[in-house]
C-alpha positions in Angstrom: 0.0 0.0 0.0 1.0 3.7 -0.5 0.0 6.0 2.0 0.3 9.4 1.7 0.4 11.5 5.4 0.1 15.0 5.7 3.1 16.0 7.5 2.8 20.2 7.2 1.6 21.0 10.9 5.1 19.5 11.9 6.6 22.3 9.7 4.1 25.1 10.3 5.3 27.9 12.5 2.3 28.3 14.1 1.8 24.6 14.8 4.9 22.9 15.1 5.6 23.2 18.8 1.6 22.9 19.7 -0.4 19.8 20.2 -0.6 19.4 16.3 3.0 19.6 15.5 4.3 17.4 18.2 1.4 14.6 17.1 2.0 14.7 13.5 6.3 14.6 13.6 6.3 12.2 16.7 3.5 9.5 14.9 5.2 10.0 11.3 8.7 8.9 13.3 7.3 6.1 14.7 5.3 5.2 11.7 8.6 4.6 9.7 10.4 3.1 12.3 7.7 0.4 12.8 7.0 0.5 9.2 7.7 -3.0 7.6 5.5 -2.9 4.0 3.7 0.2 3.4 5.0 2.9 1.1 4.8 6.6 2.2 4.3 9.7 0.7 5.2 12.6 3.1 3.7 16.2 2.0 5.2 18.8 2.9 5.6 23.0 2.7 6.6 24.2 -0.6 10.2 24.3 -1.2 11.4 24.0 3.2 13.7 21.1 3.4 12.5 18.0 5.5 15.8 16.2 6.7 14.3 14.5 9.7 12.5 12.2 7.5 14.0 10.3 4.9 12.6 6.9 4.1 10.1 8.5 2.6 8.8 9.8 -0.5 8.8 13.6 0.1 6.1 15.3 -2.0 6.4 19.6 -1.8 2.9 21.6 -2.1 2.4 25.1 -3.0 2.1 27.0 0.3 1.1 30.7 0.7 3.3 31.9 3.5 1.6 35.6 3.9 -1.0 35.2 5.2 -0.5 31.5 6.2 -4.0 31.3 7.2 -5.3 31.2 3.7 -3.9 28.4 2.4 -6.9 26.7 3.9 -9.0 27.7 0.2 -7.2 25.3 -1.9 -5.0 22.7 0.2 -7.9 20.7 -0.2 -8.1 20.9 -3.6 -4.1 20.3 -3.7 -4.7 17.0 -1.4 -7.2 15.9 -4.1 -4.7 16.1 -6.9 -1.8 14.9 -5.2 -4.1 11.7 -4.5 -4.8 10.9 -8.0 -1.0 11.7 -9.1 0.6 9.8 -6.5 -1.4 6.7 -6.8 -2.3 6.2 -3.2 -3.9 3.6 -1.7 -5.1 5.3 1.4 -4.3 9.2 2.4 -4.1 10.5 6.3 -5.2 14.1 6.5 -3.7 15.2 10.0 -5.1 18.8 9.6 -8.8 19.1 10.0 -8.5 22.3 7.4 -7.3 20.2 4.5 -9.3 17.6 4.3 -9.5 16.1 0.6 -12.3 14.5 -0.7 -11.1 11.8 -3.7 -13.0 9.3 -5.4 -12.0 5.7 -5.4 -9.1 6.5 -2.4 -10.2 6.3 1.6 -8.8 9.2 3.5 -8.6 8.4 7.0 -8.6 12.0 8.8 -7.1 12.7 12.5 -9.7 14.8 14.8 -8.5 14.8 18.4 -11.4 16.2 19.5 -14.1 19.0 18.8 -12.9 22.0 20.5 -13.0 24.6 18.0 -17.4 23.3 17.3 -18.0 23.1 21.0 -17.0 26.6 21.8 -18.0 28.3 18.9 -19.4 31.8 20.3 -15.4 32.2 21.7 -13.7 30.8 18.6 -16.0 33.3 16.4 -14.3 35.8 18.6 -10.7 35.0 19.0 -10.2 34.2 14.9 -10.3 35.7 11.9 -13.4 35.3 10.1 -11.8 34.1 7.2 -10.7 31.0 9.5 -14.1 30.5 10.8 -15.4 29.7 7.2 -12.4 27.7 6.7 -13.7 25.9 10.1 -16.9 25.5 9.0 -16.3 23.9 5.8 -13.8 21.7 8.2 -16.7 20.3 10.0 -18.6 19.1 7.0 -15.4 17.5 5.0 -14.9 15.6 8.8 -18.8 14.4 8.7 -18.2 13.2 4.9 -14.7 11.6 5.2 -14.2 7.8 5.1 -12.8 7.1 8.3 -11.6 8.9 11.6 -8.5 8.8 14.3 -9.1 10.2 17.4 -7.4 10.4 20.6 -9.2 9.2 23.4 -13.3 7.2 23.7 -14.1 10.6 25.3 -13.4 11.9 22.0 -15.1 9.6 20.0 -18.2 9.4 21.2 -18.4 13.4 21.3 -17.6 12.9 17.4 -20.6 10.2 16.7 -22.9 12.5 18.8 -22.1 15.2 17.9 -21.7 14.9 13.9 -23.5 11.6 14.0 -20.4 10.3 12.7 -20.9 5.7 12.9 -19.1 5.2 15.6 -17.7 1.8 13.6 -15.9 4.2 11.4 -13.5 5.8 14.1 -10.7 4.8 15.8 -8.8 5.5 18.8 -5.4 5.5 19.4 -4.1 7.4 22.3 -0.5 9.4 21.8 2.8 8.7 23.1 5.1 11.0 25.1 8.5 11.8 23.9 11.3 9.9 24.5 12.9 13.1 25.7 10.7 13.7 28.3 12.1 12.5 31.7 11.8 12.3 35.0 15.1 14.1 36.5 16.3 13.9 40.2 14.5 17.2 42.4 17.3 18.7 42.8 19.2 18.6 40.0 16.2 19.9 38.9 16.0 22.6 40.9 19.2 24.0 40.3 18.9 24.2 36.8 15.7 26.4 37.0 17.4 28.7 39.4 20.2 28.8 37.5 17.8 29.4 34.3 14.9 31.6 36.0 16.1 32.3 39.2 13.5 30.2 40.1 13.2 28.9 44.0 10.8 27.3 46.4 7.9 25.2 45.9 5.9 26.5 42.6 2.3 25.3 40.9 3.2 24.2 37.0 1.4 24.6 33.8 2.5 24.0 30.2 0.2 24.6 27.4 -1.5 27.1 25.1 -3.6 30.1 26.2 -7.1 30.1 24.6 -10.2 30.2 26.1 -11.2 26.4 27.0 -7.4 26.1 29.0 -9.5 28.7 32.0 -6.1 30.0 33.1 -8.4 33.4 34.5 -9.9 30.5 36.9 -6.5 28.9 37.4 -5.1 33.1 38.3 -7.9 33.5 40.3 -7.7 30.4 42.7 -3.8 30.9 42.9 -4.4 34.0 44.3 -6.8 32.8 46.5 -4.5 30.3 47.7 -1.6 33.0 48.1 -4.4 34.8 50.1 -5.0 31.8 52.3 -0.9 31.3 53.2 0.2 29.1 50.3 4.0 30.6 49.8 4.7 29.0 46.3 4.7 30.5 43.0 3.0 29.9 39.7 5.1 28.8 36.4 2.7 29.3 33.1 5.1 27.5 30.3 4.4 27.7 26.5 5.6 29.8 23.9 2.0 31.7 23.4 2.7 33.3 27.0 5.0 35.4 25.2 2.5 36.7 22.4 0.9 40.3 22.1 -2.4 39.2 21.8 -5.6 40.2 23.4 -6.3 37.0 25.5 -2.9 37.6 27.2 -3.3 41.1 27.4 -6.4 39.9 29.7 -4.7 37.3 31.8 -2.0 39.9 32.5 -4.5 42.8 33.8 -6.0 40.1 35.7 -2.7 39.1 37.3 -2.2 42.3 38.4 -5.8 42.7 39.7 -5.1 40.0 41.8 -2.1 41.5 42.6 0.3 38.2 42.3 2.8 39.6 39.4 5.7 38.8 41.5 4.3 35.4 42.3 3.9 34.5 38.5 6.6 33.2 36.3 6.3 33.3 32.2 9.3 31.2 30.9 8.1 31.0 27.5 8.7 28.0 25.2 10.9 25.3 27.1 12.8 22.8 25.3 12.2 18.9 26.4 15.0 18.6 28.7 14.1 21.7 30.7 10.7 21.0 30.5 11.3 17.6 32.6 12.8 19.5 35.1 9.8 22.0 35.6 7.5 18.7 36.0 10.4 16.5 38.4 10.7 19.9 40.5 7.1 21.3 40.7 4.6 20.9 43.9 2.1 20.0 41.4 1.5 20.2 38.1 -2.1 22.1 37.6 -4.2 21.7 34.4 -8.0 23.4 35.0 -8.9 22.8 30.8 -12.5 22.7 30.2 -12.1 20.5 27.4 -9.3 17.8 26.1 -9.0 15.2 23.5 -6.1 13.8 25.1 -3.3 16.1 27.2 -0.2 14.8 25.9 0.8 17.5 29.5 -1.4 15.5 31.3 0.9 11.9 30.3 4.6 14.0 30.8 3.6 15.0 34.1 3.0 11.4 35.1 6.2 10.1 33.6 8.4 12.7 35.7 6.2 11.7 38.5 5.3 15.4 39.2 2.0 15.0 41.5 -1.3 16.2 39.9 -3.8 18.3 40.2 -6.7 18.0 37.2 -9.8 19.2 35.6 -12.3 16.3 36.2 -13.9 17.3 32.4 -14.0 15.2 29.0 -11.0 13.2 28.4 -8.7 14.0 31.2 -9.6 11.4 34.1 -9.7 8.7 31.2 -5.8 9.5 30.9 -4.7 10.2 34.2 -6.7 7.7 35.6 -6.5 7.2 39.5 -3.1 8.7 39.9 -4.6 12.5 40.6 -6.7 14.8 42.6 -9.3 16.0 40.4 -11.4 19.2 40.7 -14.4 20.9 39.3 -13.0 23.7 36.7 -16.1 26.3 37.2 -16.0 25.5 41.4 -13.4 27.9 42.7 -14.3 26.8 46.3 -14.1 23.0 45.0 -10.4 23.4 44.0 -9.1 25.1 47.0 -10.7 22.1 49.1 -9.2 19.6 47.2 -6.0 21.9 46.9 -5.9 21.9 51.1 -6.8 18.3 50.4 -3.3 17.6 48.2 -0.9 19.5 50.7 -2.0 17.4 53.8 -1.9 14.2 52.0 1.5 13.3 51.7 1.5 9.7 51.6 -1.3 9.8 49.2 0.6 11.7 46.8 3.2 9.5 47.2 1.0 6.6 45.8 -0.3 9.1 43.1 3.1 9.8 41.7 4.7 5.8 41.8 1.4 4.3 40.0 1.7 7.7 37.8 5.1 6.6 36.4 3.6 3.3 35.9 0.8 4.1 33.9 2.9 6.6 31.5 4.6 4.0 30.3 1.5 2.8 28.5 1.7 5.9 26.3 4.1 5.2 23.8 4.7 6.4 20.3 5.8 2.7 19.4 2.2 1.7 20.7 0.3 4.3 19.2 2.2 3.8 15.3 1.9 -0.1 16.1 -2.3 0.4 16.0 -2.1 3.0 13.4 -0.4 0.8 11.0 -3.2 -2.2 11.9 -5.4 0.8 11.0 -3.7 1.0 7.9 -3.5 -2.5 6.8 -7.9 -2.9 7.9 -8.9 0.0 6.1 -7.0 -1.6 3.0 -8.6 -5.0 3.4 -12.2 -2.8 3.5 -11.0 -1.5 0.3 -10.3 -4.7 -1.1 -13.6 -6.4 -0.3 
């Protein structure tokens, strides 16, 4: 079989260090190292080199780079040529914007989850209205395609009830962590983020983006209401869109310094793997308040540096995390700080939480996840067939 797999959000600037980007280059790796009989075509941006992969066929599409956002009005169009060209067998669309439609070749399309659909008043808001047409024509190439990935059974029931998508038709295949995520002794740990951020003390971590469903104003607000009821730690907010000039972090900033905990909040910015192990193996507890997941590839790092946990009780996130963390309601500011006071008196219970933690990471493996993908593969080609 020939596959052809969309590997452009690995190369995108706006997607490679997301979610998106780390999926798509972290599968497609595994995928040829597994990778015993199946052909792949690997599309990619225009005329950017690829070096990371090579046992590959690499296939370059016209890409618009200004404005990037556009490029959503023909890639599909592109996919559906490409298709036909490159005599596929079977083509994975890993960006819900560029879905193809082709006759006579099942594309199998990767939707984590629903996020953009399920929150539509704030995503009408926070993107250009270009993109919202691009989102909406998303939804209805997702509904028509041939067959879906997702991320988590969360996720895929939302999908069949949602879009009344069969539910025989989608498959899930929950993501690995990197290889380069790992759990590093506290205090070498430590010393490394003081001698990075002049960072000290117990702190409260979060990695991720900044949009609306992550509910960092509740996560500002109960921090301060914990600095308010004698907690003496600070707050770490990782990612690189902490950085941004945009208006939802203009918003979270005036609301840190409403609360008046500036000096108690720290904004590293994009962290690197190996630094990033260090803020999970060092921190009190990692905190994630997200009103909606498909996975939380966070969630599974935090376990495998046995950082304890403090989570969201919402959508996907207990299915991951399972019973290695104290869970809270993200809209109950009163339910957090009880189970907050709840986490900091229970030391032998959070010493259970983080040893069964580190145990059930290493379920979540990129190995394991390409391993099902490529069974994916070979059953959507014996469909095909019959």
């Amino acid at each position: 079989m020939r596959i052809g797999f969309d590997l452009r959000p690995a190369l995108k600037k706006n997607s490679r260090r997301r979610g998106i980007g780390r999926y798509t280059s972290s599968l497609f790796g595994a995928l040829q190292s597994a990778n015993q009989h199946f052909e792949f075509v690997a599309y990619t941006l225009g005329s950017q080199t690829c070096s990371d992969f090579r046992d590959c066929e690499l296939r370059r599409l016209f890409y618009l780079k200004y404005p990037s956002r556009l490029n959503w009005l023909f890639e599909p169009y592109l996919f559906q040529r490409a298709i036909q060209k490159d005599r596929l067998d079977l083509f994975h669309a890993t960006d819900v914007t560029a879905i193809p439609r082709s006759k006579g070749v099942p594309v199998l399309a990767t939707v984590h989850d629903l996020i953009p659909w399920v929150f539509w008043d704030e995503t009408v808001r926070s993107v250009p209205k270009d993109f919202t047409c691009a989102l909406e024509v998303a939804r209805r190439r997702i509904a028509g395609t041939d067959w879906l990935l997702t991320s988590s059974k969360y996720s895929k029931q939302d999908i069949a009830d949602r879009l009344g998508f069969p539910l025989d038709r989608i498959e899930v295949t929950y993501l690995g962590c990197s290889n380069r995520i790992l759990p590093q002794e506290e205090r070498f740990a430590r010393e490394k983020l003081k001698a990075l951020y002049q960072l000290e003390g117990p702190f409260l971590f979060y990695v991720g983006g900044s949009d609306f469903r992550k509910n960092l104003p509740f996560l500002i607000r109960v921090f301060s209401r914990a600095r308010e009821e004698g907690y003496s730690g600070k707050l770490v907010l990782a990612g690189e869109t902490f950085c941004w000039d945009v208006s939802e972090m203009r918003g979270l900033k005036r609301l840190i310094s409403k609360c008046g905990v500036e000096s108690s909040v720290v904004f590293p910015g994009y962290v690197e793997d190996e630094v990033l192990s260090c803020f999970y193996s060092a921190c009190e507890f990692f905190v994630f308040p997200s009103l909606y997941e498909g996975f939380g590839i966070p969630v599974v790092e935090a376990l495998k540096c046995g950082a304890p946990l403090l989570l969201s009780d919402r959508t996907s996130i207990p299915e991951v995390a399972g019973d290695c963390a104290f869970y809270f309601n993200p809209e109950n500011e009163d339910d957090f700080s009880a189970v907050f006071r709840e986490a900091l008196e229970s030391g032998e219970k959070v010493r259970e939480f983080r040893a069964r933690g580190m145990e059930r990471a290493a379920r979540f493996t990129w190995e394991r996840t390409a391993a099902e993908v490529l069974a994916l593969y070979d059953k959507i080609g014996d469909r095909k067939v019959k």
